[in-house]
N, C-alpha and C positions, 0 to 999 in steps of 0.2 A: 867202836870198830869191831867187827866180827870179820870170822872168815870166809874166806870167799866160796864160793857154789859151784858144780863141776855138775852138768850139765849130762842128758845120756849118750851126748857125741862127744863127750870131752872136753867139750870148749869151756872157758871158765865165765861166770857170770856173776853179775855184782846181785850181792845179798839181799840189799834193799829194793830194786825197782826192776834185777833179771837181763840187765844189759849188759852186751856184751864190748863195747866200747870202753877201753882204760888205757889211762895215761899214769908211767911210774911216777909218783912223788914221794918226798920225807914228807911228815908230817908235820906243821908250826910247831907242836908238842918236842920234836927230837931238835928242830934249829935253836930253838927259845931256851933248852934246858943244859943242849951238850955245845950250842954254839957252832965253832967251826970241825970242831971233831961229830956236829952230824954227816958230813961227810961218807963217814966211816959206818954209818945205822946202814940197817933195812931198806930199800925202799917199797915206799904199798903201792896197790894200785886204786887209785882214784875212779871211780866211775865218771865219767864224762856227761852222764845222763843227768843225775841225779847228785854227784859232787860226794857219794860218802868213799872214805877207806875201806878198801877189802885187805884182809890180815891173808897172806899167801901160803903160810903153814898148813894147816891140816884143813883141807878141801872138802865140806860135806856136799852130799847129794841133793839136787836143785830138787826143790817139789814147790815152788811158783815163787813169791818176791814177797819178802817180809810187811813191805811197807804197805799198810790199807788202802792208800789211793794206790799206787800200781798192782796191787790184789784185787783189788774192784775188776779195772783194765782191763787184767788177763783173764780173769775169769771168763767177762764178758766175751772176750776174744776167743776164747776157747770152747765158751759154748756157743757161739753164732757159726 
């Protein structure tokens, strides 16, 4: 899990594929270990695209999507 991307409009983007679509979840890691007191955790935010956790704490600056296939992508997208 890494943290999440903040974009130069502000809007926040997932790490790995730069999408902007998430849904808050706990992680299986906090239900499986704290049980019913995950309740009381964090919750991350989920990419919807791509399914990883973005950690919400400290928001670094987007400069395009971690992951190789959605780096191919944009690139392409960005230089066409």
């Amino acid at each position: 899990m890494r943290d999440i991307r903040i974009d130069s409009d502000g809007s926040p983007r997932c790490w790995n594929c730069g999408s902007r679509g998430f849904t808050e979840k706990r992680t299986l890691r906090s239900k499986a270990f704290i049980g019913v007191g995950a309740l009381l955790t964090k919750k991350k935010m989920k990419c919807q695209q791509c399914g990883e956790y973005n950690d919400t704490g400290n928001g670094k600056t987007w400069d395009g999507p971690a992951g190789r296939k959605y780096r191919n992508a944009w690139n392409a997208e960005r230089a066409g």
